[in-house]
C-alpha positions as CSV (number, residue, x, y, z in Angstrom):
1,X,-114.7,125.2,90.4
2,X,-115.6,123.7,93.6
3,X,-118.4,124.2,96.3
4,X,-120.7,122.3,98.8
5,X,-124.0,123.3,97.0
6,X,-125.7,122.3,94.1
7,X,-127.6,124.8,92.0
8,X,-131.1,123.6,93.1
9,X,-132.3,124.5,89.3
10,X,-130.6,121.4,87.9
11,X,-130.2,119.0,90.6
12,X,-128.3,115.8,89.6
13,X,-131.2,112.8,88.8
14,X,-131.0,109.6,90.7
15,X,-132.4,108.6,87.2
16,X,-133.6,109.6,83.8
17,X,-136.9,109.3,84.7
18,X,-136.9,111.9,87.0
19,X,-136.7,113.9,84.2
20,X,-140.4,113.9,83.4
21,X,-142.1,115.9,81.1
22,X,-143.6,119.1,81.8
23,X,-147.4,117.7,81.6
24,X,-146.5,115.3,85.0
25,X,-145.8,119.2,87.0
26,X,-148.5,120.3,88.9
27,X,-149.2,123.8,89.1
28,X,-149.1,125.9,92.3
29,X,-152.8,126.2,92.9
30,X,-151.9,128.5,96.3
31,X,-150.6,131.6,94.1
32,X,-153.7,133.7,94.9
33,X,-156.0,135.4,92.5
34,X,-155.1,139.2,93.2
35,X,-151.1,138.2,92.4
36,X,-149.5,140.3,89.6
37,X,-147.9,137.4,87.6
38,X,-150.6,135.5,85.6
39,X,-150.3,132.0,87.6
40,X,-149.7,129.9,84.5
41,X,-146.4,132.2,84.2
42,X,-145.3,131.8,88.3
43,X,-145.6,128.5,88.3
44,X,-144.3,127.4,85.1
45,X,-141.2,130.3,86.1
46,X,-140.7,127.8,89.3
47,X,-140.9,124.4,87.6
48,X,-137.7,122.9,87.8
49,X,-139.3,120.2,85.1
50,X,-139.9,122.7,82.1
51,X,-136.5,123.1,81.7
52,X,-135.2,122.3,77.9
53,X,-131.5,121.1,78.9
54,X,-133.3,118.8,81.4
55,X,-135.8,117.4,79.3
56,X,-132.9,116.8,76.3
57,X,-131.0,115.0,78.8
58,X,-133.9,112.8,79.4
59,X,-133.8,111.9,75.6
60,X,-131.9,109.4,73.4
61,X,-128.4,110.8,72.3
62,X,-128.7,112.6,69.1
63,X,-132.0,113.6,70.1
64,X,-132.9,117.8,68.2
65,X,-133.4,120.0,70.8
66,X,-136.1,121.1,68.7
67,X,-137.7,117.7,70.0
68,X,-136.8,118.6,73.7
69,X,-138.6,122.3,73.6
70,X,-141.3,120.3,71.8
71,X,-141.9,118.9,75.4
72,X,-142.4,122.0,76.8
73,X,-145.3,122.4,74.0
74,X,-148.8,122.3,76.0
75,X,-147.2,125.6,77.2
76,X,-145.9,127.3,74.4
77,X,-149.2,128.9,73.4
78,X,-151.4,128.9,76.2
79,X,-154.0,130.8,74.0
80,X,-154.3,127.3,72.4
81,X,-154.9,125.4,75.7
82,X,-158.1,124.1,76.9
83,X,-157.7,124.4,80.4
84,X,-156.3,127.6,79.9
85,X,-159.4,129.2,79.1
86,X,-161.4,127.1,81.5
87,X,-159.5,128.8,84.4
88,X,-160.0,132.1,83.0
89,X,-163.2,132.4,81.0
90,X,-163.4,135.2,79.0
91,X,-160.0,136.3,79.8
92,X,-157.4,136.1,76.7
93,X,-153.7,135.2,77.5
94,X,-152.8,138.9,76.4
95,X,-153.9,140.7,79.5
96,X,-150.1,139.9,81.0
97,X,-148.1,141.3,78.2
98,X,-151.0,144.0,77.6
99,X,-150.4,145.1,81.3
100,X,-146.8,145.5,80.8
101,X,-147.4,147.2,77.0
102,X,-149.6,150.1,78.7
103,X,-147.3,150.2,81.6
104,X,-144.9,151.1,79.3
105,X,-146.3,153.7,77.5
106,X,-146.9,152.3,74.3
107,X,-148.7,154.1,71.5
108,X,-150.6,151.3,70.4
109,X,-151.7,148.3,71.7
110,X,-151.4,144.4,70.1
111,X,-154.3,143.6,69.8
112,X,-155.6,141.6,67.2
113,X,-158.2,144.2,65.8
114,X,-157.3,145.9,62.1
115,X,-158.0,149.1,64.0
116,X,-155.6,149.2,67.2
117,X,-157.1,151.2,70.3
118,X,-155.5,153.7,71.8
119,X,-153.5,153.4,75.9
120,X,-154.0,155.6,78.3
121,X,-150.5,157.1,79.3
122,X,-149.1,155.3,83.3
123,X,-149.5,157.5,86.2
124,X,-146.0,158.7,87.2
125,X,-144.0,156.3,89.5
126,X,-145.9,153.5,88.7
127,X,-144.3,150.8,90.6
128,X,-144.7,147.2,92.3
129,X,-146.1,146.7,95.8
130,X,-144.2,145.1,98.4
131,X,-146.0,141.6,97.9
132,X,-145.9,142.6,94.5
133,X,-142.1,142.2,94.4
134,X,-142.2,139.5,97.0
135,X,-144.2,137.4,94.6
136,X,-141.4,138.3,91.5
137,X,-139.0,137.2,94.2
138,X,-139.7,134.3,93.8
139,X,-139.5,133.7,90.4
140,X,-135.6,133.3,90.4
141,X,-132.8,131.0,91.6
142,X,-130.5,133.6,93.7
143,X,-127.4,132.4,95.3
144,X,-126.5,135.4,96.7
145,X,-127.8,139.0,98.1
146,X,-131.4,139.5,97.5
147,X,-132.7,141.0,94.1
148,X,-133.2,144.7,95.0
149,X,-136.3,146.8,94.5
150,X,-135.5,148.3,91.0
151,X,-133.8,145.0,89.1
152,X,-137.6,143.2,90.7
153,X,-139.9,145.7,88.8
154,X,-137.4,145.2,85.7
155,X,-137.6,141.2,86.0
156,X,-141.5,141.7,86.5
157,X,-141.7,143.3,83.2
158,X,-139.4,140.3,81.9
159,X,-141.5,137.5,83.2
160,X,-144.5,139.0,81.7
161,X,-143.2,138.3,78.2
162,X,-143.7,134.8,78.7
163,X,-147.4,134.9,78.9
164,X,-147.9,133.8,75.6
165,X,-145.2,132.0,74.7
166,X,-142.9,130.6,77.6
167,X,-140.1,130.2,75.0
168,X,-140.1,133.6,74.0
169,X,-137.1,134.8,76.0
170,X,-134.8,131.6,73.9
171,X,-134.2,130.8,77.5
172,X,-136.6,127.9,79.4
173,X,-138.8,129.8,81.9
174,X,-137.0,128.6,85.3
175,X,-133.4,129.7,84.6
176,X,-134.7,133.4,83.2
177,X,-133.5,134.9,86.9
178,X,-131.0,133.5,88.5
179,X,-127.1,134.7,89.9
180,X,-123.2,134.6,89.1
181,X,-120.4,136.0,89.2
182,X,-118.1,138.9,87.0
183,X,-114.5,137.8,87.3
184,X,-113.0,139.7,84.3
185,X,-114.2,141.8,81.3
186,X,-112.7,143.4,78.0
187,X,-113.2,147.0,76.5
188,X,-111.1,146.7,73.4
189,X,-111.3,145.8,69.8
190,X,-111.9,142.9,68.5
191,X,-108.5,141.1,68.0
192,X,-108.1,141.3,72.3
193,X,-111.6,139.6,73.2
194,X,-111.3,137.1,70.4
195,X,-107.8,135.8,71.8
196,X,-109.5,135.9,75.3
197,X,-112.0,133.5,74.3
198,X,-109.0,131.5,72.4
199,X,-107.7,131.4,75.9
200,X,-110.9,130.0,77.2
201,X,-110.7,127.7,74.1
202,X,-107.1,126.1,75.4
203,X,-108.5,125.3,78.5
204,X,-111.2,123.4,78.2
205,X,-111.4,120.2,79.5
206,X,-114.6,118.3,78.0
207,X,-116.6,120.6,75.9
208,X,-117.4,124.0,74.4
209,X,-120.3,126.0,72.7
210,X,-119.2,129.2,70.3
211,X,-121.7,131.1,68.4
212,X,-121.2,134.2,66.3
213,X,-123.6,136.0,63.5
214,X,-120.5,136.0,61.3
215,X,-117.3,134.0,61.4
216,X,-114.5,135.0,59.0
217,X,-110.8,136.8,58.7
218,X,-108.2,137.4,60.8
219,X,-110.4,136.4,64.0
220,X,-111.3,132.5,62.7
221,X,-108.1,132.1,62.1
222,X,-106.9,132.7,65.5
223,X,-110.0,130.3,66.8
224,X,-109.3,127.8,64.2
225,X,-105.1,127.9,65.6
226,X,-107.0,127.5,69.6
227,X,-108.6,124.4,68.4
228,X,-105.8,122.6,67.2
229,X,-103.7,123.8,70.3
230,X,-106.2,121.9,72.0
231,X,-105.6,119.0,70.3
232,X,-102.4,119.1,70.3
233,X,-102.8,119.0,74.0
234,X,-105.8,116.7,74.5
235,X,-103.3,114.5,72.6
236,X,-100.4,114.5,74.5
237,X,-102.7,114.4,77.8
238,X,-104.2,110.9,76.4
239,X,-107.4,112.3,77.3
240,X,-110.8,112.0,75.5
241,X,-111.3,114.2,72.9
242,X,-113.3,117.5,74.0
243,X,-116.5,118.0,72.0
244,X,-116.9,121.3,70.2
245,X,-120.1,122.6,69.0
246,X,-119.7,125.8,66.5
247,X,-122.1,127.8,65.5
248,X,-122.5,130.3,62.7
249,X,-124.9,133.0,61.9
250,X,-127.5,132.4,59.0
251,X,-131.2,132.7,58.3
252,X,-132.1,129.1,59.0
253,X,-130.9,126.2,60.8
254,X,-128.7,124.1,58.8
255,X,-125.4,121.6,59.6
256,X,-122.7,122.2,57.4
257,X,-120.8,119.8,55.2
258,X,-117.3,119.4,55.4
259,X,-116.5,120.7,52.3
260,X,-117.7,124.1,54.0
261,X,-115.4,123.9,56.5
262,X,-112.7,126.0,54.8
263,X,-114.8,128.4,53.8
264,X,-114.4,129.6,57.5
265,X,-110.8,129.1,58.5
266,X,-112.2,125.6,60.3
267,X,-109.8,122.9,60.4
268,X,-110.5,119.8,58.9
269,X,-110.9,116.0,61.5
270,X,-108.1,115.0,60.1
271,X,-105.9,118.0,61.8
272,X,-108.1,117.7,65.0
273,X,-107.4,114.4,66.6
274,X,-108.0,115.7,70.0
275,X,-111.1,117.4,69.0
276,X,-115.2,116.3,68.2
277,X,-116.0,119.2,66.0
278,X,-119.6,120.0,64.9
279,X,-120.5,123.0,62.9
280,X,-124.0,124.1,62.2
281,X,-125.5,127.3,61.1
282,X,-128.7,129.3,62.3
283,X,-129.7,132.5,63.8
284,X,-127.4,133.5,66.7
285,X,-125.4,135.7,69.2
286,X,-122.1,136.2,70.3
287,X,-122.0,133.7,73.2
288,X,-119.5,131.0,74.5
289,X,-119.7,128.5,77.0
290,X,-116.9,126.3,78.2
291,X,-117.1,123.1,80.4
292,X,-120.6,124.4,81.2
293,X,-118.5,126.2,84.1
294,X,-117.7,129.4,82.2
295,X,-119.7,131.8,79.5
296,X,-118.6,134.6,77.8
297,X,-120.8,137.4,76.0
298,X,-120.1,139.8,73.9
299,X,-120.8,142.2,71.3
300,X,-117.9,141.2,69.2
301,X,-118.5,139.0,66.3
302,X,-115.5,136.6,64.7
303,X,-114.5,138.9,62.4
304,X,-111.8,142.0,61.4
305,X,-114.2,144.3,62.7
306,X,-112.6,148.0,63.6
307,X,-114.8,148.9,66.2
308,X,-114.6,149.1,70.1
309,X,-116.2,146.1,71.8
310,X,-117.6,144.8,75.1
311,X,-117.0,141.5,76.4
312,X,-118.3,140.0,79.9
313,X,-116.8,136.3,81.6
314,X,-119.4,135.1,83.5
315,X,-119.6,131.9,86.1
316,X,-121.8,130.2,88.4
317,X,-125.4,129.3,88.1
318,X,-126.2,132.0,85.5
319,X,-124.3,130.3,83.4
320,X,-126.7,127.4,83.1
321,X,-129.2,129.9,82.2
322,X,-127.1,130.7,79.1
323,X,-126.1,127.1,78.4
324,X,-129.8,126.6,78.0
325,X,-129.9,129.4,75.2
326,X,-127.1,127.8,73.5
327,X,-128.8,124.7,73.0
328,X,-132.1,126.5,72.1
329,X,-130.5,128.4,69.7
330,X,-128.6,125.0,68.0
331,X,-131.8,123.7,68.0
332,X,-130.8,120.8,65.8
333,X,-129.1,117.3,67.0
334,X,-126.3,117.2,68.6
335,X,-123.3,114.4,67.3
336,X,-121.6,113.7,69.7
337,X,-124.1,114.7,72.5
338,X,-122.5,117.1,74.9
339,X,-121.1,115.1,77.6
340,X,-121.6,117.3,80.7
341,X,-125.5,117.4,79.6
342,X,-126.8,114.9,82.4
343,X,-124.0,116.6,84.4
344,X,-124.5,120.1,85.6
345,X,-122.2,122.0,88.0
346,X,-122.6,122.3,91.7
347,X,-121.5,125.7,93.4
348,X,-120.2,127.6,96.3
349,X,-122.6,129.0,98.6
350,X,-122.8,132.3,100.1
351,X,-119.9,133.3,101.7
352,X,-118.0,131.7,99.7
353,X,-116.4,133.6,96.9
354,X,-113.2,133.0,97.4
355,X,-113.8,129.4,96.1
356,X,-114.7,130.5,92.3
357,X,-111.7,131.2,90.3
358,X,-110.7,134.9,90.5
359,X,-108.1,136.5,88.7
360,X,-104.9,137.0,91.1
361,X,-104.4,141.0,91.7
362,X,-100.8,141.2,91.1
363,X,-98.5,138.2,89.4
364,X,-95.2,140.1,90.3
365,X,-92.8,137.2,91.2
366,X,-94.9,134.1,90.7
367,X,-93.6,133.1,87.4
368,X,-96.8,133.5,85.4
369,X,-96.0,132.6,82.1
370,X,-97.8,132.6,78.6
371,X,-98.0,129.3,77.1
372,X,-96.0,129.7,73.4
373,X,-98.7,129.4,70.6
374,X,-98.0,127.5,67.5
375,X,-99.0,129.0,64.4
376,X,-98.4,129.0,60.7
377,X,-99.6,132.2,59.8
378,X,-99.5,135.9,59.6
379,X,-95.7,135.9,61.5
380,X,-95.6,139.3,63.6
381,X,-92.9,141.7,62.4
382,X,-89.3,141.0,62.9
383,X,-87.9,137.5,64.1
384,X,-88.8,137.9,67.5
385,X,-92.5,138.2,66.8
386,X,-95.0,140.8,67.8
387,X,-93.4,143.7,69.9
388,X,-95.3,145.0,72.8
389,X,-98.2,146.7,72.6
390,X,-98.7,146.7,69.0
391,X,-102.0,144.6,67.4
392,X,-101.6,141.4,65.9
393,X,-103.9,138.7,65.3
394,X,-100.7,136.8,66.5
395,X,-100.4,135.9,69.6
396,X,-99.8,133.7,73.0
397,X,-102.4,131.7,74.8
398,X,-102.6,133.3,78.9
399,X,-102.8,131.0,81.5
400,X,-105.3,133.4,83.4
401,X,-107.1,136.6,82.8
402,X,-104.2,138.0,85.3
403,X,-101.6,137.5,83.1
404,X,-103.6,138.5,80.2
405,X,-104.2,141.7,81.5
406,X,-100.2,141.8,82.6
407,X,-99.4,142.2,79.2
408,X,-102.3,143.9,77.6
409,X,-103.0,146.9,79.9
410,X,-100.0,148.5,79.5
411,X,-100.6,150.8,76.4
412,X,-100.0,154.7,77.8
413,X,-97.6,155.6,74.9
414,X,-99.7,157.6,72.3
415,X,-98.1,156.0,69.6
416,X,-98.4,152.4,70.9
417,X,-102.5,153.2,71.3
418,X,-102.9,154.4,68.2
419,X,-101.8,151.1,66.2
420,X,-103.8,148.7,69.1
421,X,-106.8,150.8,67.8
422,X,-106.0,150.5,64.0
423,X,-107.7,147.2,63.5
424,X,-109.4,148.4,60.5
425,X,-108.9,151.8,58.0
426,X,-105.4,153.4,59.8
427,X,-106.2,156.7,61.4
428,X,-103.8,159.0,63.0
429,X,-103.7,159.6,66.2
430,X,-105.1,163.2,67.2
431,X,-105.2,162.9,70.7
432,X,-101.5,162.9,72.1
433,X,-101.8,162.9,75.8
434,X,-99.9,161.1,77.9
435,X,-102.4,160.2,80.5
436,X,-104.3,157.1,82.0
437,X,-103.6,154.2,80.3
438,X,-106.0,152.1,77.8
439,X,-106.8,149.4,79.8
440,X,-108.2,146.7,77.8
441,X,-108.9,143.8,80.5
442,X,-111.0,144.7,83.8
443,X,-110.5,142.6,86.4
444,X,-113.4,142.7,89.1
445,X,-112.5,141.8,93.0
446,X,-114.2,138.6,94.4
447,X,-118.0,138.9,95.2
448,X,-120.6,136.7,96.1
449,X,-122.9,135.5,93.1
450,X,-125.7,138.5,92.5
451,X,-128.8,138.8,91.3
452,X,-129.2,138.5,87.6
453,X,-131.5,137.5,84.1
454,X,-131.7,136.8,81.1
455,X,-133.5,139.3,79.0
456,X,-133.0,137.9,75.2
457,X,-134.4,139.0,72.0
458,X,-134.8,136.5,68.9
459,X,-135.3,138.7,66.1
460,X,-136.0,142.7,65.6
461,X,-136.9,144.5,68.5
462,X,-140.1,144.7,69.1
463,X,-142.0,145.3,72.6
464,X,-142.5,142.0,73.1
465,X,-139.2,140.3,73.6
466,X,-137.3,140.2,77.1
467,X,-134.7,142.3,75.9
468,X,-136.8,145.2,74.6
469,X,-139.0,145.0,78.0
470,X,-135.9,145.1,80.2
471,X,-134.9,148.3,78.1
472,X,-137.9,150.5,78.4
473,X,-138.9,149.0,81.9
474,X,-134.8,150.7,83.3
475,X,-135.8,153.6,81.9
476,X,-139.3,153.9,83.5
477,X,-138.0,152.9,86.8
478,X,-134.7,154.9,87.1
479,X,-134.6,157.1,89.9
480,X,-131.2,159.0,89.6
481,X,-128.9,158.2,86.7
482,X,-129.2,156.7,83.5
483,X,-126.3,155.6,81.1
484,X,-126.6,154.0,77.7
485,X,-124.2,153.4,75.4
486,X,-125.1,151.7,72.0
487,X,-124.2,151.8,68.3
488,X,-127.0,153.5,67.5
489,X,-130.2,155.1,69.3
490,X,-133.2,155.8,67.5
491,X,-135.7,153.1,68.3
492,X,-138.8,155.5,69.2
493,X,-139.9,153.8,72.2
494,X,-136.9,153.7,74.0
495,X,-136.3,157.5,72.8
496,X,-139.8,158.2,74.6
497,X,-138.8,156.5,77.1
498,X,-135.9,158.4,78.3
499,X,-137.8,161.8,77.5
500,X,-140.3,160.5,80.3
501,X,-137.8,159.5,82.3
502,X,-136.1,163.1,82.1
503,X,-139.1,164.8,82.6
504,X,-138.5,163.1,85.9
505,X,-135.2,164.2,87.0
506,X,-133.4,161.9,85.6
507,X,-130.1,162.8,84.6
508,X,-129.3,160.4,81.3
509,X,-126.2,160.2,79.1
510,X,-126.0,158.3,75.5
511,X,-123.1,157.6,73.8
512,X,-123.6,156.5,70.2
513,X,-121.3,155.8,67.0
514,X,-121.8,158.8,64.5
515,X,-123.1,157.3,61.4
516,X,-123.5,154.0,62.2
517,X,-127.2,153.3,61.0
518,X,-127.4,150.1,59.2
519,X,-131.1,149.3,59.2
520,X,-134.9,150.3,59.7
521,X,-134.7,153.5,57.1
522,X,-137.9,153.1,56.7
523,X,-139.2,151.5,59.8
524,X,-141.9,153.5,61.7
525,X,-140.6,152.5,64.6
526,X,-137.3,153.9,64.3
527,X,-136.2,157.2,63.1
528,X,-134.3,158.0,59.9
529,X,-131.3,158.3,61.8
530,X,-129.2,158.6,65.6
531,X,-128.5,162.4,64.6
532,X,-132.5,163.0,64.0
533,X,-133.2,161.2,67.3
534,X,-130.3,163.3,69.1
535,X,-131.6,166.8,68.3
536,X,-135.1,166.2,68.5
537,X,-134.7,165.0,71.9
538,X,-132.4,167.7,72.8
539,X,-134.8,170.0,71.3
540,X,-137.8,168.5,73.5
541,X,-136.0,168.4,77.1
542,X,-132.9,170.6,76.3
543,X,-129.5,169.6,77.7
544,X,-129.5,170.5,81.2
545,X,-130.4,167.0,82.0
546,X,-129.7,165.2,78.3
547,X,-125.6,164.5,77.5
548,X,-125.4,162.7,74.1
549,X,-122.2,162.2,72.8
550,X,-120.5,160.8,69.8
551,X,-118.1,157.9,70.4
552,X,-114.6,159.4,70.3
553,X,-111.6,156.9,70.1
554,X,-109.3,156.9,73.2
555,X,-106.6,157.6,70.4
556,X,-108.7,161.0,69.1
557,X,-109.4,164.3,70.1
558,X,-112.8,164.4,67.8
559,X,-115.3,161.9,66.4
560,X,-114.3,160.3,63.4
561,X,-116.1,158.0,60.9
562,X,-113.5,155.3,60.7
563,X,-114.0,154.5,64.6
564,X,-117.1,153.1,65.6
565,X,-118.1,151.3,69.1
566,X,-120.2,148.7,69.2
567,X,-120.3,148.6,73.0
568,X,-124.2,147.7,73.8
569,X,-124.4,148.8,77.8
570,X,-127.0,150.6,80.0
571,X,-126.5,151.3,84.1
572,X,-129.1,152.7,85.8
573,X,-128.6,154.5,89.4
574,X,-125.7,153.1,89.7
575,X,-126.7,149.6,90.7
576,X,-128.6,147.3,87.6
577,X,-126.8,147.2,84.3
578,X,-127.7,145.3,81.3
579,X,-125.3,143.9,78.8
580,X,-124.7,141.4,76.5
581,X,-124.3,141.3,72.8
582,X,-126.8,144.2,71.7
583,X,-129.7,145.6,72.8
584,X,-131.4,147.5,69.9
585,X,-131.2,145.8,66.4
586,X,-132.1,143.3,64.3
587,X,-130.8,139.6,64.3
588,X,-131.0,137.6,67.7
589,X,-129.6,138.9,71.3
590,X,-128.6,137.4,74.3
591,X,-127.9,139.7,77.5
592,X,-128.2,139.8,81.1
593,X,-129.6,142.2,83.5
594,X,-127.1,142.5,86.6
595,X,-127.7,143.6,90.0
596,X,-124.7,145.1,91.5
597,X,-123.2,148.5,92.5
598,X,-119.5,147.5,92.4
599,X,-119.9,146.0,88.9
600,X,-121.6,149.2,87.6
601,X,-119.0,151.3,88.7
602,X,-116.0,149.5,87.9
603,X,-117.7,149.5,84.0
604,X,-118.5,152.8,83.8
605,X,-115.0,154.2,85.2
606,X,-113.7,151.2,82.4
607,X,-115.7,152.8,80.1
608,X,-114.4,156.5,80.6
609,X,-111.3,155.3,81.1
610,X,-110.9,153.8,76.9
611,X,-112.6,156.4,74.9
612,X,-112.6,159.8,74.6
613,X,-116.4,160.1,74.0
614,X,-116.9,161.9,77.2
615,X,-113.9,164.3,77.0
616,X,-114.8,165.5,73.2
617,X,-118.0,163.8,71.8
618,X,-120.9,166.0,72.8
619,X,-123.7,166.6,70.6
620,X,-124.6,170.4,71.0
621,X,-127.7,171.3,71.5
């Protein structure tokens, strides 16, 4: 990737001790009283210093993140600082996140007292002033076309998160808003996005960071086989080795030994010569980042799972944002460092699209050709491998997201669909049309980088992460459309939230997986179940305005238990969307809120275009 301007967010050093800590940064004493952001959060939002990827730069190799963050710490609770309260006596740090909490129509506030008071409902419409949104403006490193109106009052809900605790959105403060580009995406199962990222994996060129909750089956296996192609050609390129960094989903933060290695399909040193492996486990999402010039989200963990999945490429300066997350969530050291850590990325300006590395629109006569894979295991049927269109963990290595979708996006023959989709249990295909095709890999024309954020959550949802805020706050400020589709929707805040927004004129539609509740049974804020959410808020607004449907396989004319979606998605009026990994559930999150029409509508006709859901998943009233 190459361009004439560097991201001004992570500005090469002229030395290490540039990177001072955050106490050195003085705050913007100008940002005036009557401002909506409390001024601790705008100008720690603007400090290019209280940045956690800068300040572990700054340190010793092998240095724990943990130790980095740590520098960021006379800002981590502000309700602890000094000069906090000096500025605002009598005031506690809560009034931000308060503000956004009754903006928000919470039933109950978070206050500290035993016996929580009571919020008066918003007035309808409530919305930002211009300076209001001028100020939130701001607050973010855009590249490209200026945040509009509705993402601003979204990201102003974001940024007031942070009042409390700046770390709370497992992002550092300055790279929470900032802009990239969306070259390709998957809607497919899991098998297609994991040999996408095995793709990615091939190509690297100095390092990578891979995270997934779980990391087993049919799906390591194919990971584990992209790590020793690398090798294999790191080796025959004499080049330095390329430093991986693997991590796996567990309670608490923990390297592995290598006697654990094999318990998750990772090759041992000894078969990685061209390769600087580190595992470690610890609480994560499904996230990669390659050569720090390339991320990848997605809801699809490493696994054999059955379901339908969502996966976004994403490059440009957004992807330092989620860099930064990666490290935060590794949070322990780091052997071998990283070695494009004291070396970020510069990028093209605006105007310049074309220099980012788009897929090509048509390969026809260029001689595109897969690279051959070399693997031990699970041989495809027959001796000439696996035939066209049918699913195997088998596979070759593309040498774009072009050809990859060359060869994937051709499955219009009932039968062909029907064992692509048979990941899991086998179903029979109900649906026999021969109509548009199941087109797996989206490829998005060239745009300038847009508006966008990171809106993570850490743990449960709860209404005070980034992710939950960014959630309620698209419903509250949707004018026209909204459209949601998730696993499962029963959180009761985000139910009341699209009631109100309803009651509005808001035309909404849900799609959700039928019997897919896992957690919260017994969690007041959730209720027992999706199908318990669905008719009492078809009950309370009718369905005039209300579409909920079940998710219906592209390969079925009905709902059926054995095919689930796991696609975590919301657009609203057609012009901010907000995906990533999931946006209601337990465990931690990482997604981005996304300003752009074209991108919204090339998802949602995606969307339609490889399930049924719409055609024969509605939920009668």
């Amino acid at each position: 990737m190459s361009g004439s301007a560097p991201s001004t967010m992570f500005r090469e050093a002229e030395s290490l001790d540039e990177l001072i800590p955050v106490q050195g940064v003085g705050w913007d004493h100008n940002h005036g009283a009557s401002s909506f952001l409390p001024p601790r959060v705008f100008s720690l939002v603007r400090s290019s210093h209280a940045v956690v990827t800068r300040q572990l730069a700054a340190l010793p190799p092998g240095t724990p993140v943990a130790t980095a963050a740590a520098r960021l710490a006379p800002l981590v609770k502000l309700s602890e600082s000094r000069e906090y309260h000096e500025e605002h006596p009598g005031q506690s740090p809560r009034v931000g996140i308060d503000k956004v909490l009754h903006k928000l129509h919470r039933k109950k506030t978070i206050a500290t007292e035993a016996e929580p008071a009571p919020v008066p409902p918003p007035k309808p419409g409530m919305r930002l002033s211009r300076e209001q949104t001028d100020e939130v403006a701001m607050c973010g490193d855009w590249h490209g076309p200026p945040p509009s109106p509705l993402f601003l009052n979204i990201y102003a809900e974001v940024l007031l998160t942070l009042t409390d605790d700046p770390l709370r959105g497992a992002v550092s403060p300055p790279l929470l808003g900032s802009s990239g580009i969306v070259p390709v995406s998957i809607i497919s199962v899991v098998p297609d996005i994991t040999h996408h990222i095995a793709d990615l994996v091939v190509s690297a060129s100095v390092e990578i960071l891979l995270s997934s909750p779980r990391w087993e089956g049919g799906a390591a296996r194919v990971l584990a086989d992209a790590l020793r192609e690398l090798s294999r050609r790191v080796v025959a390129a004499r080049c330095a080795p390329v430093v991986v960094k693997v991590m796996i989903g567990a309670p608490t933060n923990r390297d592995i030994v290598v006697s654990e290695l094999g318990a998750f399909a990772l090759p041992a040193s000894a078969e990685l010569p061209g390769v600087n492996l580190q595992v470690r486990r610890g609480p994560c999402a499904c996230v990669a980042v390659i050569d720090r010039q390339i991320a990848v989200l997605t809801t699809a963990a490493i696994h054999d799972g059955s379901g339908l999945e969502m996966m976004a490429q994403y490059e440009g300066p957004i992807v330092q944002s989620l860099y930064d997350t990666a490290l935060l969530a590794w949070w322990g050291p780091m052997v071998p460092d990283l070695p494009l850590l004291r070396y970020p990325p510069q990028y093209p300006t605006i105007g310049e699209a074309g220099q980012y590395r788009w897929p090509a629109p048509n390969l026809a006569g260029r001689g595109v050709r897969s690279v051959p894979k070399l693997t031990n295991e699970m041989p495809g049927p027959g001796i000439h491998g696996p035939q066209p269109n049918e699913t195997n963990w088998d596979r070759t290595y593309d040498v774009s997201a072009a050809a990859e979708a060359e060869h994937v996006n051709v499955l219009s023959d009932p039968a062909a669909l029907n064992r692509h989709l048979n990941t899991g249990i086998p179903v029979e295909a109900t649906d026999v049309r021969r109509g548009q095709a199941f087109k797996p890999v989206v490829l998005l024309p060239p745009h300038d980088p847009v508006p966008m954020a990171v809106v993570n959550r850490t743990h449960t949802t709860n209404e005070t992460d980034p992710l939950t805020q960014a959630l309620l706050a698209a419903a509250r400020f949707a004018e026209r459309t909204i459209f949601i589709q998730v696993p499962s929707f029963r959180y009761k805040p985000a139910v009341e939230a699209i009631l109100e927004a309803i009651r509005r004129g808001v035309q909404v539609e849900i799609y959700v997986t039928l019997h897919l509740d896992h957690a919260h049974a017994e969690d007041e804020m959730y209720f027992a179940n999706t199908a318990e959410a669905a008719r009492l808020m078809l009950q309370a607004v009718g369905g005039e305005r209300l579409r909920i449907a079940w998710y219906t396989g592209r390969d079925q004319s009905a709902p059926r238990p054995e095919r689930v979606a796991h696609v975590a998605i919301m657009i609203v009026d057609g012009q901010v969307a907000l995906q990533g990994s999931s946006l209601v559930g337990t465990g931690p999150s990482v997604n981005l809120l996304i300003d752009c029409g074209e991108v919204c509508r090339i998802w949602g006709g995606a969307l339609e275009a490889n399930q049924n859901t719409g055609a024969y998943g509605q939920v009668e009233q």
